[in-house]
C-alpha positions as CSV (number, residue, x, y, z in Angstrom):
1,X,-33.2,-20.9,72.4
2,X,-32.2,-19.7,75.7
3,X,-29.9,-22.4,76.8
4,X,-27.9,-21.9,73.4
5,X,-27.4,-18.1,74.2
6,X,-26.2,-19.1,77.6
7,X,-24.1,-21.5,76.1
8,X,-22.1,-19.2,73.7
9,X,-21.9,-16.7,76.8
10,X,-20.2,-19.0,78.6
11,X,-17.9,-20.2,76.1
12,X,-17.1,-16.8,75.4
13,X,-13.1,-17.0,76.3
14,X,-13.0,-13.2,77.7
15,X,-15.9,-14.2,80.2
16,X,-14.1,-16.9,81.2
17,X,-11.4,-15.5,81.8
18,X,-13.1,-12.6,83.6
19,X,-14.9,-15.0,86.0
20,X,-11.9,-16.8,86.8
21,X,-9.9,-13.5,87.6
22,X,-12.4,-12.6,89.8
23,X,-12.7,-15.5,91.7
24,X,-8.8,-15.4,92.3
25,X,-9.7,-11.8,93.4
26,X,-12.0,-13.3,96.1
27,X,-9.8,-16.1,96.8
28,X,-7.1,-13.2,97.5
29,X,-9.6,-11.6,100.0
30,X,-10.6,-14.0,102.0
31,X,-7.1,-15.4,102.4
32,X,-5.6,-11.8,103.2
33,X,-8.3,-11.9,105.9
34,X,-8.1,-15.0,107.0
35,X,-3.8,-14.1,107.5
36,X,-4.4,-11.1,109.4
37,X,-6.6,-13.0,111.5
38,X,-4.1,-15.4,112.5
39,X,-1.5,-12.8,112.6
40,X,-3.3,-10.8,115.3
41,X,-4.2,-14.0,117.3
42,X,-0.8,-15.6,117.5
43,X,1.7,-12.9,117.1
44,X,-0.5,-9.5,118.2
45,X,0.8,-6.1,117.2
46,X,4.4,-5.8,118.1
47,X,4.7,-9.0,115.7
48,X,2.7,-7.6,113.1
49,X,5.1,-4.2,113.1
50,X,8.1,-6.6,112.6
51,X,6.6,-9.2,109.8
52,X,5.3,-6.0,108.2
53,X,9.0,-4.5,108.1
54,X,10.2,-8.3,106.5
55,X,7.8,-8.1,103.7
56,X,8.5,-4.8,102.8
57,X,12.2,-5.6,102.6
58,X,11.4,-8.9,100.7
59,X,9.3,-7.1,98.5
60,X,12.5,-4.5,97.6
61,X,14.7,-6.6,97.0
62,X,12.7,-9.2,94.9
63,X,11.1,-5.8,92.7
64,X,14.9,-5.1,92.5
65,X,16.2,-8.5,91.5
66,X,13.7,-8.8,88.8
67,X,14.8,-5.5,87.8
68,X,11.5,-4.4,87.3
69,X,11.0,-6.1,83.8
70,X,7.0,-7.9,84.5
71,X,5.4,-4.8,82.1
72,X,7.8,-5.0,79.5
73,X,8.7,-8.5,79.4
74,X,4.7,-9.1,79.1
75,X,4.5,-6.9,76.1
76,X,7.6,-8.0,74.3
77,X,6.9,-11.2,74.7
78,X,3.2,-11.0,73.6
79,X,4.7,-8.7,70.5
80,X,7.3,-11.7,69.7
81,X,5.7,-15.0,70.3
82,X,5.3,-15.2,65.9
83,X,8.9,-14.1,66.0
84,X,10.9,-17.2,67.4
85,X,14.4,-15.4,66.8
86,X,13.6,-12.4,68.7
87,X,11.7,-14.5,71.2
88,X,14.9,-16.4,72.0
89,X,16.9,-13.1,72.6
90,X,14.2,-11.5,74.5
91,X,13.6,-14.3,77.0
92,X,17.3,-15.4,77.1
93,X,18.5,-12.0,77.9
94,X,15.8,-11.4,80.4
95,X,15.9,-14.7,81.9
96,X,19.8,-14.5,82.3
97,X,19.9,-11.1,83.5
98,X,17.4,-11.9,86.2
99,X,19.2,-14.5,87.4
100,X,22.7,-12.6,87.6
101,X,20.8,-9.3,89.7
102,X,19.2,-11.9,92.1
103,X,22.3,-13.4,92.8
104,X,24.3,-10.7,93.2
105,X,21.9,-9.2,95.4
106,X,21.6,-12.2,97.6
107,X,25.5,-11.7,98.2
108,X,24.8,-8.2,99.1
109,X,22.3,-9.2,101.4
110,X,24.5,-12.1,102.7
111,X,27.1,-9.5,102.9
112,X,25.5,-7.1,105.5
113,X,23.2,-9.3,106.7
114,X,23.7,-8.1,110.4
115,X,22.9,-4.7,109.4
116,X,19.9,-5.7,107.6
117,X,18.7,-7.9,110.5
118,X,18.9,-4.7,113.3
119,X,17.0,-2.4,110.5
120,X,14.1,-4.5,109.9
121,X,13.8,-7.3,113.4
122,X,14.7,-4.1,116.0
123,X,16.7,-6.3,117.9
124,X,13.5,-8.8,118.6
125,X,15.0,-12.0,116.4
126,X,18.4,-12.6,117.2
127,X,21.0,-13.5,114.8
128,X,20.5,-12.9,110.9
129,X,19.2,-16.6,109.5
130,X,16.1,-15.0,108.4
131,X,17.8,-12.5,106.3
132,X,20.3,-15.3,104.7
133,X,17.3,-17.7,104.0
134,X,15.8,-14.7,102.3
135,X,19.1,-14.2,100.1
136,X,19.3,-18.0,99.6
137,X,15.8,-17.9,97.9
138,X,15.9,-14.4,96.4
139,X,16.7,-15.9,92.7
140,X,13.7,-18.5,93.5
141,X,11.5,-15.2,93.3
142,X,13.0,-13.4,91.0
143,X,12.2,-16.8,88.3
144,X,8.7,-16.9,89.8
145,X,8.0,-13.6,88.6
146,X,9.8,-14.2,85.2
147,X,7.9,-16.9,84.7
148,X,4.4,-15.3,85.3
149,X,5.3,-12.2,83.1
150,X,6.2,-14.4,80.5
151,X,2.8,-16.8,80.6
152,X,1.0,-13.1,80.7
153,X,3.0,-12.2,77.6
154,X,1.8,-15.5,76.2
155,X,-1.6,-14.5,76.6
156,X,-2.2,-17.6,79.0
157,X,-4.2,-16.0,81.3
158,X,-5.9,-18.8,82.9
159,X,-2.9,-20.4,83.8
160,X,-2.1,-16.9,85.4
161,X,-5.1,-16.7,87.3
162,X,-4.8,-20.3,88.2
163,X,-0.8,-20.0,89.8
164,X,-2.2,-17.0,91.5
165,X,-5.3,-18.9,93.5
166,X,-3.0,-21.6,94.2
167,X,-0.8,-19.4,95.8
168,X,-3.5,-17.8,97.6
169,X,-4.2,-20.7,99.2
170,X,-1.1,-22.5,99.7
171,X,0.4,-18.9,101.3
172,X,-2.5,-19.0,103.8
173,X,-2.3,-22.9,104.6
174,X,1.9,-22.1,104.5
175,X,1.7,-19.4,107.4
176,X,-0.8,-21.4,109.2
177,X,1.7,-24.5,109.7
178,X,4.4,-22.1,110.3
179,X,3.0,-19.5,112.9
180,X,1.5,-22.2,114.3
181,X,5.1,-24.1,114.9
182,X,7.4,-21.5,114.9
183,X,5.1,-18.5,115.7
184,X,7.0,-14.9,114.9
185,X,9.9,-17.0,113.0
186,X,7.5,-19.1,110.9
187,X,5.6,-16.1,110.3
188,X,8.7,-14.4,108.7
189,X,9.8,-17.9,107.2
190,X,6.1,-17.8,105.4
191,X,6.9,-14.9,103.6
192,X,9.8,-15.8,101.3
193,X,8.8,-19.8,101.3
194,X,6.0,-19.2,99.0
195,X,8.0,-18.4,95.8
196,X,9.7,-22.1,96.2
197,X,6.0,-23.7,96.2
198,X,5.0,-21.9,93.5
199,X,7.9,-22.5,91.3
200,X,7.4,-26.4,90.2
201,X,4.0,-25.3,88.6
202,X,5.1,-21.9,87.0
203,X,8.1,-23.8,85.3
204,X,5.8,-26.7,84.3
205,X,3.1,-24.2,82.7
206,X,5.7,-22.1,80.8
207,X,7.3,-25.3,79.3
208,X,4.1,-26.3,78.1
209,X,3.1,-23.0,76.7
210,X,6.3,-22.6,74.6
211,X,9.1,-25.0,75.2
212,X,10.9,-22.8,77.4
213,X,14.1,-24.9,78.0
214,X,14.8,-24.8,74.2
215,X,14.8,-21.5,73.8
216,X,17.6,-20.3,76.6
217,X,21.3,-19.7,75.2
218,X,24.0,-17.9,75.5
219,X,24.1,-17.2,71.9
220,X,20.8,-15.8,72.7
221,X,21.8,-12.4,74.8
222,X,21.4,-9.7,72.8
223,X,22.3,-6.0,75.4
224,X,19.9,-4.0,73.4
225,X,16.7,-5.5,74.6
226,X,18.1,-4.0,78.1
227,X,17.4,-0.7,76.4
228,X,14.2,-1.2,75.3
229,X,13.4,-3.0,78.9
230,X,14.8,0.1,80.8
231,X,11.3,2.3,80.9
232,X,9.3,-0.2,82.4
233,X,11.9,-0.9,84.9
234,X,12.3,2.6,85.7
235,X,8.8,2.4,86.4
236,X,8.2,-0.4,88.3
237,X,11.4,0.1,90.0
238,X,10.4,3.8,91.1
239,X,6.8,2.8,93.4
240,X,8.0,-1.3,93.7
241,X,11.6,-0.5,95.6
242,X,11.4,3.3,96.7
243,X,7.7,2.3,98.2
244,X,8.4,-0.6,100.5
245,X,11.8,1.0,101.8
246,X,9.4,4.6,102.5
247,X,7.2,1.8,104.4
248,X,9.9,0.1,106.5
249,X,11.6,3.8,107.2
250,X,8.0,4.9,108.5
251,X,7.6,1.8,110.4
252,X,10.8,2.2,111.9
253,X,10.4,5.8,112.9
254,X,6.9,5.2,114.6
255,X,8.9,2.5,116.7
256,X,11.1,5.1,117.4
257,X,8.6,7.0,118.9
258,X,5.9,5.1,120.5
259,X,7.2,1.4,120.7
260,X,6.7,-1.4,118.2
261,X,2.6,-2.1,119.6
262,X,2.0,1.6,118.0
263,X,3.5,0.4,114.7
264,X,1.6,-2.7,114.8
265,X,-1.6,-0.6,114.9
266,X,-0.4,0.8,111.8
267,X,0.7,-2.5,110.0
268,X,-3.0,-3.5,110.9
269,X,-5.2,-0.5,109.2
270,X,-2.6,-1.4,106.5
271,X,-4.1,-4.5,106.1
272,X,-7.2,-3.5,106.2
273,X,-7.0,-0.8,103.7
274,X,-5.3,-3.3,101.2
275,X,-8.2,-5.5,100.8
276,X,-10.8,-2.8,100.0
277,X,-8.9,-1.1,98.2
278,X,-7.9,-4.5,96.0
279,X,-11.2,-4.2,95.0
280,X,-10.7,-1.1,93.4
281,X,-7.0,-1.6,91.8
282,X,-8.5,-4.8,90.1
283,X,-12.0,-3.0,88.6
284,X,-9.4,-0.6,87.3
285,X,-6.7,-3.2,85.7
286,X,-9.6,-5.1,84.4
287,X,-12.1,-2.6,83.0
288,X,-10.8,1.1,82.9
289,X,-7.2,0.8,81.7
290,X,-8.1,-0.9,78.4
291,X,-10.8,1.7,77.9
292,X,-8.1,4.2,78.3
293,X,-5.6,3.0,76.5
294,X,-8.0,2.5,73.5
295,X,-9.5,6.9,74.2
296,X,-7.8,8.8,71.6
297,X,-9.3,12.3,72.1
298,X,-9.5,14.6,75.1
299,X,-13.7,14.2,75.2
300,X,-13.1,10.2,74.9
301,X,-10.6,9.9,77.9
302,X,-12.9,12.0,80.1
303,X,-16.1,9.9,79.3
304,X,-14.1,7.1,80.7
305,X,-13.1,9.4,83.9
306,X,-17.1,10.7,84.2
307,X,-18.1,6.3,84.5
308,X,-15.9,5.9,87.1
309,X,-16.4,8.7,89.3
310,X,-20.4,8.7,88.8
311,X,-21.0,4.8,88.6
312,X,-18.1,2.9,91.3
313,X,-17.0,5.7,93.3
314,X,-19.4,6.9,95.2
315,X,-20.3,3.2,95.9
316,X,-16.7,3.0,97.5
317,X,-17.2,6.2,99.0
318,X,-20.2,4.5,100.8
319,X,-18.0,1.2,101.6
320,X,-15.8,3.1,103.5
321,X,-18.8,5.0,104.9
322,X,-20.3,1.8,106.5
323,X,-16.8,0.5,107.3
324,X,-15.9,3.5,109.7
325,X,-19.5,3.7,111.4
326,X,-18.4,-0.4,112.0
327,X,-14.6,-0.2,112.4
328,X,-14.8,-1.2,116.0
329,X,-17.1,-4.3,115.2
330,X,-14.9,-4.8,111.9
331,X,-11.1,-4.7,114.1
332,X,-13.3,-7.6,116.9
333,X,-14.0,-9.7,114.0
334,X,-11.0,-9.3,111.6
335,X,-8.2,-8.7,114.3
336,X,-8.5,-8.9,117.8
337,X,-9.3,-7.1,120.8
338,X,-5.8,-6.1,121.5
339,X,-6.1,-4.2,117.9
340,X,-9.1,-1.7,119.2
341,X,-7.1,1.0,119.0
342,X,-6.6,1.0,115.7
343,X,-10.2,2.4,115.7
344,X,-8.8,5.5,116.6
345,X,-6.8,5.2,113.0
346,X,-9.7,4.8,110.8
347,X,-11.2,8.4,110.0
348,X,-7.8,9.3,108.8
349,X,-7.2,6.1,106.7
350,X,-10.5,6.2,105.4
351,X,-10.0,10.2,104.3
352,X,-6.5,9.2,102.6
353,X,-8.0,5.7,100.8
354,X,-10.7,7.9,99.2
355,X,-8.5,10.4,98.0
356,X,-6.3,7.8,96.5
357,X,-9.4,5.4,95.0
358,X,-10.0,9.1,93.4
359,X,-6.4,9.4,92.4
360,X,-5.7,5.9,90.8
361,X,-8.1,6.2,87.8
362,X,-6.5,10.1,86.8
363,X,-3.1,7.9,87.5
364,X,-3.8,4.8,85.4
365,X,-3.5,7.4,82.7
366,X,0.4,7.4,83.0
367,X,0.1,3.7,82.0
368,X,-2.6,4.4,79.3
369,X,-0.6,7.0,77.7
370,X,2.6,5.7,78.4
371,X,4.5,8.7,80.0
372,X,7.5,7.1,81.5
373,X,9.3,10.6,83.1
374,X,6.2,12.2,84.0
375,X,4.7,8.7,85.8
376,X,8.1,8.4,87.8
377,X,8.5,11.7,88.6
378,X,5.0,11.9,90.3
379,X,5.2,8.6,92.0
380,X,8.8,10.1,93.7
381,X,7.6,13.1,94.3
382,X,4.4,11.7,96.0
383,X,6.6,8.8,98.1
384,X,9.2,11.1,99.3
385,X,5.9,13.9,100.2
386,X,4.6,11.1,102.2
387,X,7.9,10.4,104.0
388,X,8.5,14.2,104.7
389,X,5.2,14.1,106.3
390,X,5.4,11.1,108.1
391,X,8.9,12.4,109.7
392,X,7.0,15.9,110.6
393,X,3.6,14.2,112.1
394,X,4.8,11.2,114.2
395,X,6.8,12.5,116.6
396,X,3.5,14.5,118.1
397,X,0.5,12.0,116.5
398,X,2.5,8.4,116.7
399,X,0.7,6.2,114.7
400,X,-2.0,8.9,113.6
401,X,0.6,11.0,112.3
402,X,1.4,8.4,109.8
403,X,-2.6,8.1,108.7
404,X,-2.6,12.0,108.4
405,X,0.2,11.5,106.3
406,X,-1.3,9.2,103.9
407,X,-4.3,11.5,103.7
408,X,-2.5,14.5,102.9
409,X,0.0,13.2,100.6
410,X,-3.0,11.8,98.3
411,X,-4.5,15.2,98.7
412,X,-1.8,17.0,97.2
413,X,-1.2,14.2,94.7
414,X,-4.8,14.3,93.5
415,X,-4.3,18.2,92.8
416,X,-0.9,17.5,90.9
417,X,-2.8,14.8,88.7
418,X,-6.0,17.5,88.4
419,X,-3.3,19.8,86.9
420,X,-1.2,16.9,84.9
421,X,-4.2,15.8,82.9
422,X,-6.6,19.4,83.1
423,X,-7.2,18.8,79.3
424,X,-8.9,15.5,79.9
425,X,-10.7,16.6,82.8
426,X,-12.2,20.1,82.4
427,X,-13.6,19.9,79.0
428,X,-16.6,21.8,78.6
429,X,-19.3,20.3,76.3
């Protein structure tokens, strides 16, 4: 009797699917940690400041070349796939349109390529090759994430989960050849190489999930599907572009200021932060965000915002607790000793992360609810807070001034999204 509930829980697809997702999740952890570890040991912080700047920049320009169109192509396609005529236009027009940004982009990048190369290497790799090979591939990344949207929108989300643990692991066995041969160069080359691994097994599980060959055709491109793809790029396009160039702006300005070591110290509590906080962002994806999307009153949204902040946030609250009392022990093991500094970075990081882990579930309602203006509005208006203060604070706190700045633009952004969504939050029972 027991062994046949088992079994039915286990063949339950959503559990599956679930354990899978979060073993990718884990897979994505340890690798990130794994990468930083290498990244501190062979390249130290100076290299760290200048990869950091690179994958910012990659990640613009690949966010732009796809136009931002993962979110909506995911829900057209999901909304189509018993609709083979629209199907055709929508992943024609999408797939064509891609392609043409990409391209056009990686001429614009080819173009001023020498610019490009003094903005983001500082003068420490000489001559632009880096820059071209990142052009050269750009349409290579702009497919890969085509091709994953689409499989989303297919409801294939093993496949999904499966592309994205073999990328976890072929990115971290990738930048260990390369840093390893190359060192600072293969550590930049590792960055955009990773889409052109990836790409022979994202084509070969979209073909087999709908035949995608047959369905592109000129005949296909229908403009109007542009319109209905234009809020979710607006979206995407407004934290996935503005966000990385806020980054490489800050980074550039703590340089600046205090030398590229200081901005390595920064690129490493970065790291850090970003695989805590994963933690978080996925719980949120997974769990909250279809419970919100499915609240149709006031009382029913903030039940879903009481779970959160009574059941998983104080536990992250006590994470980053125990993290700060053993930052010094945590930089030893996870970096190196030539990143202790970055111990001095941590109260300030912590303070900002919490205010954001606090944040993200009140901002997940944007998604939820699907308010386009008021979601890009506040996602400017907290970016360009965060320059602002980064400009104001690093000049007198180097690299701390750029912590405090995180901390206080999630501060104020907290209070804006208190405000935005007061009706959900402060109902009285």
């Amino acid at each position: 009797m027991i062994l046949t509930v088992f079994k039915k829980i286990r063949d339950i697809e959503v559990l599956q699917i679930f354990s899978l997702n979060s073993f990718s999740v884990l897979i994505k952890i340890f690798s990130g940690l794994i990468t930083s570890k290498i990244l501190a040991y062979y390249i130290g912080p100076s290299g760290l400041a200048i990869v950091g700047n690179f994958r910012n920049l990659t990640s613009a320009f690949t966010n732009l070349s796809s136009l931002g169109f993962e979110n909506g192509i995911v829900k057209y396609v999901a909304g189509y796939r018993d609709d083979r005529v629209n199907l055709k236009k929508l992943v024609t027009t999408t797939f064509l349109f891609s392609i043409l940004t990409s391209v056009l982009l990686a001429l614009f990048l080819i173009l001023f390529g020498n610019y490009f190369n003094r903005f983001i290497f500082q003068n420490e790799i000489k001559g632009n090759f880096i820059v071209i090979a990142l052009a050269v591939l750009l349409p290579v990344s702009a497919l890969q994430i085509f091709f994953v949207s689409t499989l989303n929108g297919l409801s294939q989300y093993k496949k999904v989960i499966t592309l994205n643990i073999i990328g976890h692991v072929f990115g971290l066995l990738l930048l260990s050849l390369l840093i390893w041969k190359f060192n600072l160069q293969g550590a930049l080359f590792s960055v955009i190489f990773l889409p052109v691994l990836l790409m022979p097994f994202s084509l070969y599980f979209t073909q087999k999930a709908m035949d995608f060959s047959f369905l592109i055709s000129l005949k296909n491109l229908e403009f109007s599907i542009l319109k209905n793809m234009l809020p979710y790029g607006l979206m995407a396009l407004a934290s996935g572009v503005l966000g990385p160039l806020v980054q490489i702006d800050i980074r550039n300005k703590i340089i600046l200021e205090a030398g590229l070591t200081q901005a390595g110290y920064w690129d490493a509590i970065n790291r850090i932060s970003s695989q805590y906080l994963m933690l978080i962002s996925t719980l949120l994806t997974v769990y909250y965000l279809p419970k919100l999307s499915i609240a149709e009153t006031h009382r029913e949204t903030q039940k879903v915002f009481l779970n959160y902040f009574k059941n998983i946030f104080p536990i992250f609250g006590l994470l980053l607790l125990i993290l700060y009392i053993f930052r010094i022990y945590l930089i030893k093991i996870l970096l190196s000793d030539e990143f202790l500094p970055v111990g001095d970075l941590f109260l300030w990081q912590i303070v900002g992360d919490l205010l954001k882990a606090a944040s993200l579930i009140l901002g997940y309602q944007f998604f939820a609810m699907r308010l386009t203006i008021a979601f890009i509005t506040t996602e400017v208006f907290s970016l360009l807070l965060y320059y602002g203060l980064g400009k104001l604070l690093i000049p007198n706190y180097l690299a701390c001034g750029a912590v405090m700045a995180h901390a206080l633009t999630y501060f104020v952004y907290l209070l804006v999204l208190m405000v935005y969504f007061r009706k959900s939050i402060f109902i009285r029972k």
